[in-house]
Structure formats: C-alpha cells, structure tokens
C-alpha positions in Angstrom: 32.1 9.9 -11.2 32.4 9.0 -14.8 30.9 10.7 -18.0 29.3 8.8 -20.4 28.0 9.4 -24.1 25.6 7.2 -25.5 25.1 7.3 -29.3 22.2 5.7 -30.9 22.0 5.8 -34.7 19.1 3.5 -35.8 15.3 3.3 -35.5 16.0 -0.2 -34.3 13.7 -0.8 -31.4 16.3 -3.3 -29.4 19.2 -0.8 -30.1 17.4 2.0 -28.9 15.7 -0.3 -25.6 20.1 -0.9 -24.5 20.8 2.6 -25.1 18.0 4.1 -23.0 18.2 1.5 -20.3 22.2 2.1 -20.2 21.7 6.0 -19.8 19.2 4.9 -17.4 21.2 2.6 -15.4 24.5 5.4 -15.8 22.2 8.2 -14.3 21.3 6.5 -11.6 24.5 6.1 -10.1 25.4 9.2 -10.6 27.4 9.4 -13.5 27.2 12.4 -15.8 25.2 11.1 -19.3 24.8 12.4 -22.2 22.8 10.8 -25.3 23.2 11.8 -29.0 20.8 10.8 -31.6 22.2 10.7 -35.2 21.0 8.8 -38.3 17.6 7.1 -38.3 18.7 7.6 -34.5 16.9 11.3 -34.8 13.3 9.5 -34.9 13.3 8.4 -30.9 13.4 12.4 -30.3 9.9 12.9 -31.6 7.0 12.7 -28.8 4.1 10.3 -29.5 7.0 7.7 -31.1 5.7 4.0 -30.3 8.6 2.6 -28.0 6.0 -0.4 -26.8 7.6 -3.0 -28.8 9.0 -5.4 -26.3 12.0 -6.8 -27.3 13.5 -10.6 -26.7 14.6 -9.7 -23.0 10.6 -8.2 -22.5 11.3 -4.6 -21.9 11.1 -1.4 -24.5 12.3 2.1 -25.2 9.1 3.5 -23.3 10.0 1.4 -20.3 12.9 3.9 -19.8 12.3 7.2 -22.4 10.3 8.4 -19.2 13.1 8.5 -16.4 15.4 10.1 -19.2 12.9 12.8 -19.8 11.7 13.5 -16.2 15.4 13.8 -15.2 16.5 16.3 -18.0 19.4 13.7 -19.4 20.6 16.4 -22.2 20.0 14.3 -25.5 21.4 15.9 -28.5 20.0 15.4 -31.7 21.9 15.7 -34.9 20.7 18.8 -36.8 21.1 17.8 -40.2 20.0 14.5 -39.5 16.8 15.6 -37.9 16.2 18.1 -41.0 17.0 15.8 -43.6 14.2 13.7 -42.2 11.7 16.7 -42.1 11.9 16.4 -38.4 10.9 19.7 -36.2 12.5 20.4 -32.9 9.0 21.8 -31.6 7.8 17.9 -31.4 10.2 16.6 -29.6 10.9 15.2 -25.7 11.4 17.8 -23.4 15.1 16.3 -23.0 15.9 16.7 -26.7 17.3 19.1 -28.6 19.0 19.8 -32.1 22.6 19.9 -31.6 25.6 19.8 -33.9 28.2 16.9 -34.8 31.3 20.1 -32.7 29.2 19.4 -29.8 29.3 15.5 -30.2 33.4 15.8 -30.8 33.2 17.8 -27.3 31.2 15.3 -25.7 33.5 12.4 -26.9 36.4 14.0 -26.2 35.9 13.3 -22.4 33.2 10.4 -22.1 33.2 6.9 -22.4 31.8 6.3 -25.9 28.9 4.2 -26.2 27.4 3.4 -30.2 24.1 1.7 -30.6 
C-alpha cells in the first residue's frame, strides 16, 4: 500500500472538508496516512471547532473529523505554530498531537505529499 501525507495550512473550511475527506478516503483503503496541520492549519486540532459549514459540494470538516479521530490517523500539529496561536495540546482531538517541522521532513520524505 501507499503512504500518504496530507498537509493543511489554513482555517479555510473547503480546504480543510478535501483534506479530511482525502485522509478519509486514503484510510479506507488501506493506505498508511498521515495529516500535518501547520499555519492557521493548527486551529482544526482544537475539540469543540465548528466544522458544520457545508461547503459548495454539501459536505464539511465534521462530516469526516469523526472517522479520522475514532481510527487514530496520527495528525501532527506544528509546535510553534500551535503556540504562536496560544493553542494548548490538552484541547485538542484525541488524534492530534504537537509535533515538529523534522518529523514533517520524515514524513515527506516517503509519502505522497498532499498541501491544502
């Protein structure tokens, strides 16, 4: 199977509704996924985030945030990023953790690269 990084680095709601349903879709066959939120990215880590906005195709973040949680898809999130936005680690997804832009070279360095 193939590995795959997804990469989201906006607070854009349709950005971040392809990235999740992508990892989504990846996961489900199989493939080995990993997401990595940096930039405004970093605000899709925090639980109680609003992913209900539909977007023009009808669906949302929430519509697949869920599967990526309940199935443990390893989400970094960038450290300094997340700080700089006065972000805590203790309120985020289960799934998410703070991670470091080494660990994101490591993950690219073998994955099919997706950027959102």
């Amino acid at each position: 199977m193939a590995e795959f990084l997804f990469v989201l680095h906006t607070d854009d709601n349709e950005k971040a509704a392809r990235c999740f349903q992508f990892a989504k879709i990846a996961h489900e066959k199989k493939h080995t996924v990993a997401i990595f939120l940096v930039d405004d990215g970093v605000h899709w880590a925090v639980t109680g985030k609003d992913g209900s906005q539909k977007t023009l195709t009808g669906d949302c973040p929430a519509d697949y945030l869920p599967y990526l949680q309940e199935n443990r898809v390893a989400t970094g999130v960038c450290t300094p990023c997340a700080k700089g936005r006065s972000l805590d680690e203790a309120t985020f997804l289960s799934n998410m953790k703070l991670d470091t832009g080494g660990h994101l070279i490591d993950l690219a360095a073998t994955a099919q690269v997706f950027n959102f």
